[in-house]
PDB file of N, CA, C and O in Angstrom, chain B, residues numbered from 101:
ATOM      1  N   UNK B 101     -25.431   3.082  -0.457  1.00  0.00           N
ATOM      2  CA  UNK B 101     -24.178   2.695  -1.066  1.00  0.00           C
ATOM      3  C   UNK B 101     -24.425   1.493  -1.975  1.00  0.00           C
ATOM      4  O   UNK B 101     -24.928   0.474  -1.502  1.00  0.00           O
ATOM      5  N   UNK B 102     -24.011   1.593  -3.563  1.00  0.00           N
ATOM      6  CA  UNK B 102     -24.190   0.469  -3.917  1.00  0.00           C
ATOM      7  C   UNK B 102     -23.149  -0.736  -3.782  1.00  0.00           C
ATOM      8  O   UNK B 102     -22.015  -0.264  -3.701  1.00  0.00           O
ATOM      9  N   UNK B 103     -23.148  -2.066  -3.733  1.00  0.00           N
ATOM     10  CA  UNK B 103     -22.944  -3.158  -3.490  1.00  0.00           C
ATOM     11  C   UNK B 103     -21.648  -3.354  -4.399  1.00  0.00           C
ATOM     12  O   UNK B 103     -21.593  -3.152  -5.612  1.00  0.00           O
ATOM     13  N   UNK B 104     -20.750  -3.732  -3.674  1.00  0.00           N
ATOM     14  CA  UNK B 104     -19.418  -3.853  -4.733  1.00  0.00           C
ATOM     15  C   UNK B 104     -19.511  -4.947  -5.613  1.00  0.00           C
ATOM     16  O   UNK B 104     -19.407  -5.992  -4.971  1.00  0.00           O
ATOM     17  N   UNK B 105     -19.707  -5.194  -7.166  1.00  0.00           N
ATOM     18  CA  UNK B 105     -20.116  -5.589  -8.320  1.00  0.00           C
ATOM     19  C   UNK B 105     -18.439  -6.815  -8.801  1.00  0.00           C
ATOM     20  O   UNK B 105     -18.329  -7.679  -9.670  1.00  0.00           O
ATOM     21  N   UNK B 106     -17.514  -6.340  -7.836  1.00  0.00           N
ATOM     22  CA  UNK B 106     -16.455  -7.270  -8.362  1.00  0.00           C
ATOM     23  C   UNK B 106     -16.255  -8.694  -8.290  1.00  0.00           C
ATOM     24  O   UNK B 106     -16.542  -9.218  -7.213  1.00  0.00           O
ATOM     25  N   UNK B 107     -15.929  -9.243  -8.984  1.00  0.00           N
ATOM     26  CA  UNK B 107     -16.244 -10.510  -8.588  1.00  0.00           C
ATOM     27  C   UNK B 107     -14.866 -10.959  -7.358  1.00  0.00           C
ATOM     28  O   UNK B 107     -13.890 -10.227  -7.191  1.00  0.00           O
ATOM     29  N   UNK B 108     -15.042 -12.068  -6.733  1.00  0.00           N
ATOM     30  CA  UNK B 108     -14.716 -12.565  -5.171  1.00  0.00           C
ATOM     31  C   UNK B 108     -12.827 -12.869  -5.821  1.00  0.00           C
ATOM     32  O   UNK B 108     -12.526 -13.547  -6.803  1.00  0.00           O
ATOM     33  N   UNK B 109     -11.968 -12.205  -4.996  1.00  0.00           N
ATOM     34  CA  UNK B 109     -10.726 -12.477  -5.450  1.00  0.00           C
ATOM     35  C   UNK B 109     -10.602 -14.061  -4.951  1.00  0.00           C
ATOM     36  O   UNK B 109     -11.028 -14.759  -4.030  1.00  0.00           O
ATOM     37  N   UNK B 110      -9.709 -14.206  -6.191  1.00  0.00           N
ATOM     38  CA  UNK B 110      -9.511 -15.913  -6.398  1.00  0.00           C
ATOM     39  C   UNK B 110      -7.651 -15.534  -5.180  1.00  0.00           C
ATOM     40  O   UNK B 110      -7.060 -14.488  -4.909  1.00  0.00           O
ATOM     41  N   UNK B 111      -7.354 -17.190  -4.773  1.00  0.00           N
ATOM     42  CA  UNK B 111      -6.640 -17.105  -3.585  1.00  0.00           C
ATOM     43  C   UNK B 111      -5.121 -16.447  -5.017  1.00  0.00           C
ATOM     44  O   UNK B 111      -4.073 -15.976  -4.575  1.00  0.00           O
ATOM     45  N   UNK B 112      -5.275 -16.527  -6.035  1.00  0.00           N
ATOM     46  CA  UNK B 112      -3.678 -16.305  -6.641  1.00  0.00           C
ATOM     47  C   UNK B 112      -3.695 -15.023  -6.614  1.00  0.00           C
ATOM     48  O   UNK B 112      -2.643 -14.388  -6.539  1.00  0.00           O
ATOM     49  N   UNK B 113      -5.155 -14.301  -6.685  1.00  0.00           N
ATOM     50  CA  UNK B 113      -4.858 -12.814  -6.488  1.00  0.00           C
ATOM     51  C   UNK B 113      -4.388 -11.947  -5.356  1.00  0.00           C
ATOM     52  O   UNK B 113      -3.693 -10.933  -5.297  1.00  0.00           O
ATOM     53  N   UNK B 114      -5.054 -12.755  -4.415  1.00  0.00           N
ATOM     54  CA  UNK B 114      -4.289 -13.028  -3.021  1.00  0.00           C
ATOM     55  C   UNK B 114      -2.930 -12.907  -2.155  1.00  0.00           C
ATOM     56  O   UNK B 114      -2.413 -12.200  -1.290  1.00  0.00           O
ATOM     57  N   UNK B 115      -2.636 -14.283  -3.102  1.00  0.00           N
ATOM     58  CA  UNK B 115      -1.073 -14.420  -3.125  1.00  0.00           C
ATOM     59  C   UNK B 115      -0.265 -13.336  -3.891  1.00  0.00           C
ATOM     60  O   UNK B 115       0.909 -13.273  -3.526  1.00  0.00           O
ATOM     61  N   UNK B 116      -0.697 -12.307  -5.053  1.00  0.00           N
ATOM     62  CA  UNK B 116       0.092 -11.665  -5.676  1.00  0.00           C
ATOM     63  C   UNK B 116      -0.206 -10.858  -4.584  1.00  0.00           C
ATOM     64  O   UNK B 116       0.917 -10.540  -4.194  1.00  0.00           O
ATOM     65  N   UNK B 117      -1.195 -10.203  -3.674  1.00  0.00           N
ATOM     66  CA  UNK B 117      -1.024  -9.008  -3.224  1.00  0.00           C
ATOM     67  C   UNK B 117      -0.466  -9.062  -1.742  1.00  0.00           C
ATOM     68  O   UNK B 117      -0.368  -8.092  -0.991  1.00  0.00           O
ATOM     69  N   UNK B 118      -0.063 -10.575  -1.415  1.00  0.00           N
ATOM     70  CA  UNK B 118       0.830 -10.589  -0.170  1.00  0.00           C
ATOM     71  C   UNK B 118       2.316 -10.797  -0.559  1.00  0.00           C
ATOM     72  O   UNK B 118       3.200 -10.612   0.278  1.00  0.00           O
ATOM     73  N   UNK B 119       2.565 -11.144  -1.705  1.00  0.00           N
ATOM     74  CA  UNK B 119       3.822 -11.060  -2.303  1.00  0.00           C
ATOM     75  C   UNK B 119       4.153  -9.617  -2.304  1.00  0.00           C
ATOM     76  O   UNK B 119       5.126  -9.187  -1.684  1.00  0.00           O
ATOM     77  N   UNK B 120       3.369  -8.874  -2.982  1.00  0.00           N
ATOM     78  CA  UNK B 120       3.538  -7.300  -3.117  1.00  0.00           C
ATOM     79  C   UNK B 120       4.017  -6.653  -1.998  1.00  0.00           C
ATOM     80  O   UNK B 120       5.110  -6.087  -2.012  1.00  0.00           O
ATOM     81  N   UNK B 121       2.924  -6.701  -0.523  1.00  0.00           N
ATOM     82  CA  UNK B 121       3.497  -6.318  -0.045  1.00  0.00           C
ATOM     83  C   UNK B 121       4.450  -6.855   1.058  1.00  0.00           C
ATOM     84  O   UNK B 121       4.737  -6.211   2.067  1.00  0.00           O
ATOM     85  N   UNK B 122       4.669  -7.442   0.920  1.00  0.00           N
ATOM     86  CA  UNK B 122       6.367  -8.367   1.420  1.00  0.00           C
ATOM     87  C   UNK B 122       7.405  -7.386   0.640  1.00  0.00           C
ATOM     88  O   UNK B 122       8.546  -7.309   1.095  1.00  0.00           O
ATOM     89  N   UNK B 123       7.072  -6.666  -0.467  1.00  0.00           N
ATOM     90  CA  UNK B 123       8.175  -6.236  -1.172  1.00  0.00           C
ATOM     91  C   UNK B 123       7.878  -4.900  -0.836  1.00  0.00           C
ATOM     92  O   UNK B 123       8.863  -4.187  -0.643  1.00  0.00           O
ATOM     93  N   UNK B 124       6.630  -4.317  -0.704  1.00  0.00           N
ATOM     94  CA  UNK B 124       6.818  -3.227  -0.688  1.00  0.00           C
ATOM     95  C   UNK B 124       6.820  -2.904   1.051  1.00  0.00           C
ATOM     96  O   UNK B 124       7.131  -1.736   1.281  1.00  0.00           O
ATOM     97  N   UNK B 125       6.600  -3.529   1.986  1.00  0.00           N
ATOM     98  CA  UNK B 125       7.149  -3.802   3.581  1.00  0.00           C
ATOM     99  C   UNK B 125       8.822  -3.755   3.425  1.00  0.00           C
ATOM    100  O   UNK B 125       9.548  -3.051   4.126  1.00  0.00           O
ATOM    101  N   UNK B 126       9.192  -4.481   2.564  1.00  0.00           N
ATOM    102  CA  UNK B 126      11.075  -4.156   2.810  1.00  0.00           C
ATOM    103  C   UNK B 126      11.412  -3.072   2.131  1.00  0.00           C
ATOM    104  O   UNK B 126      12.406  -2.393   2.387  1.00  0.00           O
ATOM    105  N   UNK B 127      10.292  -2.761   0.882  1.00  0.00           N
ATOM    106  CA  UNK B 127      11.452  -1.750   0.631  1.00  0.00           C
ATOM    107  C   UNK B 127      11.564  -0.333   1.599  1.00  0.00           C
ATOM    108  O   UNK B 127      12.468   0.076   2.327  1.00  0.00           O
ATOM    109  N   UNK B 128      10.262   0.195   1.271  1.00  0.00           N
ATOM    110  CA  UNK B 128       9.544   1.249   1.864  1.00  0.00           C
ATOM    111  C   UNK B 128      10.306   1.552   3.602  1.00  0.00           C
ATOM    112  O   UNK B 128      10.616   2.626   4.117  1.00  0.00           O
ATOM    113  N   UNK B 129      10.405   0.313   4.084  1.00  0.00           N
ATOM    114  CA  UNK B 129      10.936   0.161   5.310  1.00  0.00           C
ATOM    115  C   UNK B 129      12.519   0.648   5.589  1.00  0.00           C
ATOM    116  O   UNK B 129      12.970   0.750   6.730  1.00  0.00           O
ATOM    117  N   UNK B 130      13.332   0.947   4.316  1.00  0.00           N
ATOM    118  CA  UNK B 130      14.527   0.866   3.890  1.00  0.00           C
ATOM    119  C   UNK B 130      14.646   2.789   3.509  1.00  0.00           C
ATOM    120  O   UNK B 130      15.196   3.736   4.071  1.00  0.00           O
ATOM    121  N   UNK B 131      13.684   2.598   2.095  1.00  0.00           N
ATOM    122  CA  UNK B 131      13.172   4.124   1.836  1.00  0.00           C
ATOM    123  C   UNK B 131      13.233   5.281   2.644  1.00  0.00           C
ATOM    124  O   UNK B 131      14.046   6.203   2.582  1.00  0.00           O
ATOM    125  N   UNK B 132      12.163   5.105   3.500  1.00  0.00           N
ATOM    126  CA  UNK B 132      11.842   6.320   4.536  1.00  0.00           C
ATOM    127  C   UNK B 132      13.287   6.663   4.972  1.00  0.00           C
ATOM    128  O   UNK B 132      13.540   7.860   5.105  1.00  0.00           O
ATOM    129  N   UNK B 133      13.999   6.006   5.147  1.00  0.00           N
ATOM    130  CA  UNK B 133      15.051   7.044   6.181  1.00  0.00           C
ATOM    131  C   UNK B 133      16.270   7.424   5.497  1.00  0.00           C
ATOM    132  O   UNK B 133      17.236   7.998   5.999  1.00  0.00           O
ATOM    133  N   UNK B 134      16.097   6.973   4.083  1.00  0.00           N
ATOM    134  CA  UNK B 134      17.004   7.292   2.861  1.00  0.00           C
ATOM    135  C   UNK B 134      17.241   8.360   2.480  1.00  0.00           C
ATOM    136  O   UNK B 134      16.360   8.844   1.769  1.00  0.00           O
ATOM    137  N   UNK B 135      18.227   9.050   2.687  1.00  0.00           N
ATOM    138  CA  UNK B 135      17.618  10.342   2.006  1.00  0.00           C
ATOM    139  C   UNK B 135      18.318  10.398   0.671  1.00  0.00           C
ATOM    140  O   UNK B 135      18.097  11.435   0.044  1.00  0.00           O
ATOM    141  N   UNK B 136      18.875   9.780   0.266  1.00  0.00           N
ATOM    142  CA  UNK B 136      19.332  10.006  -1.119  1.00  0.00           C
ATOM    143  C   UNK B 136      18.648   8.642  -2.005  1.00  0.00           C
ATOM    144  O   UNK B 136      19.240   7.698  -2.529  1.00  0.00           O
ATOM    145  N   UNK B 137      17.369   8.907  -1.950  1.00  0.00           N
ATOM    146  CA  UNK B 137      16.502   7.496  -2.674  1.00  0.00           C
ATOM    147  C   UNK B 137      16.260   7.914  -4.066  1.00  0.00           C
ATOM    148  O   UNK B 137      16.048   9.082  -4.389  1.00  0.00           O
ATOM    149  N   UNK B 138      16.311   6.659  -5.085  1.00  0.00           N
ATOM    150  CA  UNK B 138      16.758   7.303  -6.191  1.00  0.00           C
ATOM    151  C   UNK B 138      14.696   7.503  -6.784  1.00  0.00           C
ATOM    152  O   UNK B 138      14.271   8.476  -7.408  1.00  0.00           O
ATOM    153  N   UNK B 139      13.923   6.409  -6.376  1.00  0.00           N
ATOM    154  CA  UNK B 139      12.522   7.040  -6.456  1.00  0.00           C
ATOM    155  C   UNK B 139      11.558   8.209  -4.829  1.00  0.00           C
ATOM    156  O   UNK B 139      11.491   7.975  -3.622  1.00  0.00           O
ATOM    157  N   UNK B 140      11.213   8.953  -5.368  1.00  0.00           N
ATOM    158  CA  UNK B 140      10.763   9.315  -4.173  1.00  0.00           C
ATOM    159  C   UNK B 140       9.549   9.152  -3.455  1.00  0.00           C
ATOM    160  O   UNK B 140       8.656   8.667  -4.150  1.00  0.00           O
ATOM    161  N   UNK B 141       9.252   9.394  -2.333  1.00  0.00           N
ATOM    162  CA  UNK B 141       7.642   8.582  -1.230  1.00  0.00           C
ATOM    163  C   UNK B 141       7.361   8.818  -1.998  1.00  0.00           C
ATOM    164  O   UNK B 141       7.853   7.947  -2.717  1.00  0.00           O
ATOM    165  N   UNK B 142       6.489   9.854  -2.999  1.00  0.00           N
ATOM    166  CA  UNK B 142       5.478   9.631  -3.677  1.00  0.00           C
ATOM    167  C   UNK B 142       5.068   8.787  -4.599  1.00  0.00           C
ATOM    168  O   UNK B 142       3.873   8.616  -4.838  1.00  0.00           O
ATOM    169  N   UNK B 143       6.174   8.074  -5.309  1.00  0.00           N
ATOM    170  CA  UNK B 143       6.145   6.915  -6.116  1.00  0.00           C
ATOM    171  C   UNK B 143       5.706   5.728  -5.188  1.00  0.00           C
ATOM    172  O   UNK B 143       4.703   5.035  -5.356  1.00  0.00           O
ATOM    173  N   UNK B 144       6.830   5.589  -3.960  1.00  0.00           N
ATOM    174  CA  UNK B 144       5.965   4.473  -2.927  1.00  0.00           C
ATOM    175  C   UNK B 144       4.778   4.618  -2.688  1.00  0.00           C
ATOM    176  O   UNK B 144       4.073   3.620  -2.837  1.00  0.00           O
ATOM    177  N   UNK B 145       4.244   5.679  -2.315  1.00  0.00           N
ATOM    178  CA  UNK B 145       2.728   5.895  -1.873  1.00  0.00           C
ATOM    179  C   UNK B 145       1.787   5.060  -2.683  1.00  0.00           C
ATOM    180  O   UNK B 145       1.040   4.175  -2.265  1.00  0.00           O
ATOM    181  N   UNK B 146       2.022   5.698  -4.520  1.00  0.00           N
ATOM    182  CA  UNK B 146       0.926   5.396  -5.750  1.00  0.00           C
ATOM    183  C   UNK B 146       0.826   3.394  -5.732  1.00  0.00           C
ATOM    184  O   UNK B 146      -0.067   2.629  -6.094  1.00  0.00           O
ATOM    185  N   UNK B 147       2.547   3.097  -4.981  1.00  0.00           N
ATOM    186  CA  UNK B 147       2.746   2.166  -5.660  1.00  0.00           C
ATOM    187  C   UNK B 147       1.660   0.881  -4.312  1.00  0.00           C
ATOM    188  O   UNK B 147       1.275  -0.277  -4.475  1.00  0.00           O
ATOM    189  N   UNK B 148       1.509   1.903  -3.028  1.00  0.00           N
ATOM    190  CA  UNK B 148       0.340   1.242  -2.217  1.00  0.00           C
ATOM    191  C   UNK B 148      -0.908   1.226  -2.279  1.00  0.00           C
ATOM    192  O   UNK B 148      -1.697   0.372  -1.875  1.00  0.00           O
ATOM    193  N   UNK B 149      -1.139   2.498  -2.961  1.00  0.00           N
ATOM    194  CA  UNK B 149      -2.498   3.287  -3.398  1.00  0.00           C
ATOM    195  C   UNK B 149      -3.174   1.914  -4.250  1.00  0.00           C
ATOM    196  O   UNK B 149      -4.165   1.281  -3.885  1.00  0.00           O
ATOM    197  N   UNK B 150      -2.417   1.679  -5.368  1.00  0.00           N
ATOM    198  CA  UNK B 150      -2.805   0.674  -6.426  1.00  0.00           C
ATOM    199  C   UNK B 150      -2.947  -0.800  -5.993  1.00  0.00           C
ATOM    200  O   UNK B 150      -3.538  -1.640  -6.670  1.00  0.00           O
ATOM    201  N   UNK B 151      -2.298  -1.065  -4.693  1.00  0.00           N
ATOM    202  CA  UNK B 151      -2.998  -1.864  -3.726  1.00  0.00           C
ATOM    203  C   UNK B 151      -4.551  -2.324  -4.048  1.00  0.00           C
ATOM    204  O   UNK B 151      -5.154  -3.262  -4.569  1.00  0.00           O
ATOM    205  N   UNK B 152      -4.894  -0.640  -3.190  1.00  0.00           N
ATOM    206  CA  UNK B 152      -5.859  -0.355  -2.343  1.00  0.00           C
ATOM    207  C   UNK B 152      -7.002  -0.555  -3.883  1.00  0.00           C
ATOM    208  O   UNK B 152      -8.060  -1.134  -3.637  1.00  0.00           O
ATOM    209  N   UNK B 153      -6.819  -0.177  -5.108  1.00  0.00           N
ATOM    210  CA  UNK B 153      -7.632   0.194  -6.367  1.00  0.00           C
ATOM    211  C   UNK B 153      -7.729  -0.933  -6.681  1.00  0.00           C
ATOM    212  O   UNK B 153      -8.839  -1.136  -7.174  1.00  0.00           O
ATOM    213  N   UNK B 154      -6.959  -2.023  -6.638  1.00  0.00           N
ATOM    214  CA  UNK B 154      -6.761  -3.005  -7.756  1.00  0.00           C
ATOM    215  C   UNK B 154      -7.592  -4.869  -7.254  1.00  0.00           C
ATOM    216  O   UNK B 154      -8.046  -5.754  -7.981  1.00  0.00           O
ATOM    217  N   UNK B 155      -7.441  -4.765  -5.577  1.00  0.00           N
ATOM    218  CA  UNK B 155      -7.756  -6.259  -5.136  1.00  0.00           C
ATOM    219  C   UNK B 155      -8.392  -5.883  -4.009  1.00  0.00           C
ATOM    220  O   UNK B 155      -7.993  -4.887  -3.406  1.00  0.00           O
ATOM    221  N   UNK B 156      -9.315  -6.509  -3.621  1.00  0.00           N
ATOM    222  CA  UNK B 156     -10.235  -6.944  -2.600  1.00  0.00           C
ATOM    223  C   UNK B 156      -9.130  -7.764  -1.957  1.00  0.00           C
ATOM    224  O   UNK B 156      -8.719  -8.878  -2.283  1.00  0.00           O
ATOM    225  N   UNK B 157      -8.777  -7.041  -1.065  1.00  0.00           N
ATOM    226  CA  UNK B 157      -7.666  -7.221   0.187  1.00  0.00           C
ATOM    227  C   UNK B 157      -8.297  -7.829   1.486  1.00  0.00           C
ATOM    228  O   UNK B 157      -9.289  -7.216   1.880  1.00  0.00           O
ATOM    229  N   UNK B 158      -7.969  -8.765   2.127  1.00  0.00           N
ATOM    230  CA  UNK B 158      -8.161  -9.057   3.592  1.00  0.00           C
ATOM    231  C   UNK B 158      -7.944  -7.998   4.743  1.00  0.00           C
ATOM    232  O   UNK B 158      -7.196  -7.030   4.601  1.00  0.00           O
ATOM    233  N   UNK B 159      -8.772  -8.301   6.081  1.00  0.00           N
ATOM    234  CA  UNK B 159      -8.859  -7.514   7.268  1.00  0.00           C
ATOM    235  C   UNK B 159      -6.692  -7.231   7.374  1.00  0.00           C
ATOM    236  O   UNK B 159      -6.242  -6.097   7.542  1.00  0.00           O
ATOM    237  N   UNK B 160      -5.834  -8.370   7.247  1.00  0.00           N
ATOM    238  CA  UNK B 160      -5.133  -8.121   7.494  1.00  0.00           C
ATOM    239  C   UNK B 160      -3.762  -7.568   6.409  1.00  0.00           C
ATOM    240  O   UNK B 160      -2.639  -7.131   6.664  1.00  0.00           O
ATOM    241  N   UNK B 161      -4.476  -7.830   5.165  1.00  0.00           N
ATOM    242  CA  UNK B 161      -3.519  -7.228   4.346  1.00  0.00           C
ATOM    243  C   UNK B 161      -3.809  -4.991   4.262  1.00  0.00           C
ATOM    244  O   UNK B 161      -2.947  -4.115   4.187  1.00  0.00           O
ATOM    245  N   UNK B 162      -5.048  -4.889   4.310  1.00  0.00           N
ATOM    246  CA  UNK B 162      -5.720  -3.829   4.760  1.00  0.00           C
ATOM    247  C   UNK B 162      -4.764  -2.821   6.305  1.00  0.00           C
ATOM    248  O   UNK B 162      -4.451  -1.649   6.515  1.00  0.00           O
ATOM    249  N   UNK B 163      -4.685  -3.583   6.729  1.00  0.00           N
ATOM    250  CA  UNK B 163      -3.816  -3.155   7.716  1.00  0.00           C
ATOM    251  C   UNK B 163      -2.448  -3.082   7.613  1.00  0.00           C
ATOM    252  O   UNK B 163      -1.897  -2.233   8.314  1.00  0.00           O
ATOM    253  N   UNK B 164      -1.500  -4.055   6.616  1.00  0.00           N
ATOM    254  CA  UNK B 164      -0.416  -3.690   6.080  1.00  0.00           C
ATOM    255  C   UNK B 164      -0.240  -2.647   5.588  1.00  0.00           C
ATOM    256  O   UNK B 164       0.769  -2.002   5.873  1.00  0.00           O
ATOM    257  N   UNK B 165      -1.480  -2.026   4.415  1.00  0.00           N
ATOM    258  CA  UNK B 165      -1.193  -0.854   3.627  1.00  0.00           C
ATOM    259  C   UNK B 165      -1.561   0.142   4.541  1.00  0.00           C
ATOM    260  O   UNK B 165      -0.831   1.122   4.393  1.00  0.00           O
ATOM    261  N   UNK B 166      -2.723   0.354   5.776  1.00  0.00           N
ATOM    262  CA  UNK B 166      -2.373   1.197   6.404  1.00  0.00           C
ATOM    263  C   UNK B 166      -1.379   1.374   7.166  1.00  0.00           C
ATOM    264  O   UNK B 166      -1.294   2.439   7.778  1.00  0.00           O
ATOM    265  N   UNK B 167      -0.542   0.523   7.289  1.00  0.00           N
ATOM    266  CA  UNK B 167       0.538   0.664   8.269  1.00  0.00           C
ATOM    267  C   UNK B 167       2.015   1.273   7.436  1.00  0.00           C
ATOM    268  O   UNK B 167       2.930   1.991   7.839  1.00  0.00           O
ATOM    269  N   UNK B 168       1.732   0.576   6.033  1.00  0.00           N
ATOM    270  CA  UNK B 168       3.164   1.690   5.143  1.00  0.00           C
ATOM    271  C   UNK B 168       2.237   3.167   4.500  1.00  0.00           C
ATOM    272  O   UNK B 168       2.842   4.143   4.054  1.00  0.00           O
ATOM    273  N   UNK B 169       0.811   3.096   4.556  1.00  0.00           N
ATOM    274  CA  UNK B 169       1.078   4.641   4.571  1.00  0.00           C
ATOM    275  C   UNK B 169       0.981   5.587   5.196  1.00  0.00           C
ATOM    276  O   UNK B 169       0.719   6.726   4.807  1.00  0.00           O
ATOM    277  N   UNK B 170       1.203   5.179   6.330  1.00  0.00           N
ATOM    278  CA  UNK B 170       1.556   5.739   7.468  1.00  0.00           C
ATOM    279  C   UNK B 170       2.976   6.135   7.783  1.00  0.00           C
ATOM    280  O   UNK B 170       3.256   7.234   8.262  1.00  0.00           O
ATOM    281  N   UNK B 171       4.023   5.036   7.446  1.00  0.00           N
ATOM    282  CA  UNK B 171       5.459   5.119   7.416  1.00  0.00           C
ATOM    283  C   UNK B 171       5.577   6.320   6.324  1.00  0.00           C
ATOM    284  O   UNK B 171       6.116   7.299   6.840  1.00  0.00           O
ATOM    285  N   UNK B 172       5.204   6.532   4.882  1.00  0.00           N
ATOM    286  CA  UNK B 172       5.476   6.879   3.996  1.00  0.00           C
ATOM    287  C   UNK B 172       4.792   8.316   4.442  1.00  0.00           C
ATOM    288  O   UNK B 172       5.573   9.217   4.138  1.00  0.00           O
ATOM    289  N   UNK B 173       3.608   8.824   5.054  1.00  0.00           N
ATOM    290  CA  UNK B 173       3.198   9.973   5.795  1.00  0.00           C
ATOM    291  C   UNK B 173       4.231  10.702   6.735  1.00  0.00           C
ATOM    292  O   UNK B 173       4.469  11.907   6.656  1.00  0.00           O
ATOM    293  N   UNK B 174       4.732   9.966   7.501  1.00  0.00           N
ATOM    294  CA  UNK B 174       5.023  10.453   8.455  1.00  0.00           C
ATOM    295  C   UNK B 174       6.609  10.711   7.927  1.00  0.00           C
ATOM    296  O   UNK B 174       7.104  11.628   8.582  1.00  0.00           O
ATOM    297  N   UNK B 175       7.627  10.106   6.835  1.00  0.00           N
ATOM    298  CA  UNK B 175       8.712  10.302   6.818  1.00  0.00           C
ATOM    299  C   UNK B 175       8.892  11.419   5.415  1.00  0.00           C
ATOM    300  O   UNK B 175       9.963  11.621   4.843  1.00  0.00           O
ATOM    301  N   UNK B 176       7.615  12.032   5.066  1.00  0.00           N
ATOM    302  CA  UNK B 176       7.812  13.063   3.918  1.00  0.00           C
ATOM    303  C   UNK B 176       6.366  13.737   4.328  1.00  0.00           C
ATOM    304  O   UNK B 176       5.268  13.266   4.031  1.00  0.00           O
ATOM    305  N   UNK B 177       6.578  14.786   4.979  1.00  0.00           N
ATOM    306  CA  UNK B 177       5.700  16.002   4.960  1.00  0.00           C
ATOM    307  C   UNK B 177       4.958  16.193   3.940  1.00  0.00           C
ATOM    308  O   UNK B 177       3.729  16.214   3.993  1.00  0.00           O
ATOM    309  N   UNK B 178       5.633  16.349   2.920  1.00  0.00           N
ATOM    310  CA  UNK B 178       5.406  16.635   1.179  1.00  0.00           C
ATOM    311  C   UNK B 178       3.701  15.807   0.704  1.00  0.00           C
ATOM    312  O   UNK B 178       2.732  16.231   0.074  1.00  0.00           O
ATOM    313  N   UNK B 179       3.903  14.919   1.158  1.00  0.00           N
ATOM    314  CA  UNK B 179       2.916  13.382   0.937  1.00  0.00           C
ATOM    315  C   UNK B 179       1.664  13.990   1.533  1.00  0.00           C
ATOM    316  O   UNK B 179       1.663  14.259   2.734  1.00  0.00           O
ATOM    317  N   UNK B 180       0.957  14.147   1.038  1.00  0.00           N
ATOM    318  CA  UNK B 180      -0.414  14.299   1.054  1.00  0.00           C
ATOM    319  C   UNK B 180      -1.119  12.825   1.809  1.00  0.00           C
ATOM    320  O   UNK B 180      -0.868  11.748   1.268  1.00  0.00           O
ATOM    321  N   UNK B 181      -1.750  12.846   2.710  1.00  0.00           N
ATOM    322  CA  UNK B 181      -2.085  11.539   3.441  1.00  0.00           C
ATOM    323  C   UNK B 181      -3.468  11.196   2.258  1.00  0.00           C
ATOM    324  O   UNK B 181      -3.996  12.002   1.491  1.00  0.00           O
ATOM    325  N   UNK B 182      -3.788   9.731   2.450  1.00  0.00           N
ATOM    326  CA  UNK B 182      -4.986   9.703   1.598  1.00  0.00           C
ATOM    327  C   UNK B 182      -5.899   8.850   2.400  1.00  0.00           C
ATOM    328  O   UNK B 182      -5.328   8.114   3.205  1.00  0.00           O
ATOM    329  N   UNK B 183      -6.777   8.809   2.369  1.00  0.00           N
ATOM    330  CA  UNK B 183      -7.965   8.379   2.901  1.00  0.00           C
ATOM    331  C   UNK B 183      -7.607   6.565   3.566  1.00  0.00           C
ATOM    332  O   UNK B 183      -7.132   5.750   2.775  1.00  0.00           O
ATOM    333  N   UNK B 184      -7.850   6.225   4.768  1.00  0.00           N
ATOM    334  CA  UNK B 184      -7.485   5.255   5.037  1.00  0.00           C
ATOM    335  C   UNK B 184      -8.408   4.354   5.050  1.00  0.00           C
ATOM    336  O   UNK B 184      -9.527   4.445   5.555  1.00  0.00           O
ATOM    337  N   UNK B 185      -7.863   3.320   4.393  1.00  0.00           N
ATOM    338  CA  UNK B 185      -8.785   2.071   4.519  1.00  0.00           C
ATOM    339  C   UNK B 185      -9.438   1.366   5.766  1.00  0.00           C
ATOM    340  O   UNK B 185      -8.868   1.400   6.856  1.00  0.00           O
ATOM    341  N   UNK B 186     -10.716   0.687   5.578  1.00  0.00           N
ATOM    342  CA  UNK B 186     -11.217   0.418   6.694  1.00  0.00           C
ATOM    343  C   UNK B 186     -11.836  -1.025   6.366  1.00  0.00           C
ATOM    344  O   UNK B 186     -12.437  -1.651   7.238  1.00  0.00           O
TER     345      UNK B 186
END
């Protein structure tokens, strides 16, 4: 496996991606049992996915996003599960 080449997230990148999901923890949390939501899980999903693409996340922010896409799995069949972070 080669060696991840990114450079070391600085703490503001950090902070944007615990801000994020603070927002996406309330919304998503709200979402799932909505049924008349005007975006649907799959938009939530991409919008955790890009999480997962974008920042070198901590042991415990890592576990946030597995824990909403799990919510977002389990409350739309439809949702294709995606590979979980580790």
């Amino acid at each position: 496996m080669e060696p991840d080449r990114r450079p070391a997230p600085s703490a503001y990148e950090l902070l944007l991606a615990d801000a994020d999901l603070a927002h996406l923890r309330s919304v998503i949390s709200i979402k799932v049992a909505d049924p008349n939501r005007v975006f649907p899980l799959v938009y939530w999903r991409r919008r955790v996915a890009r999480l997962l693409e974008t920042h070198h996340l901590l042991p415990a922010q890592l576990a946030a996003v597995s824990l909403l896409l799990d919510m977002i799995e389990s409350a739309d069949p439809d949702v294709r599960p995606l590979a979980k972070a580790s």
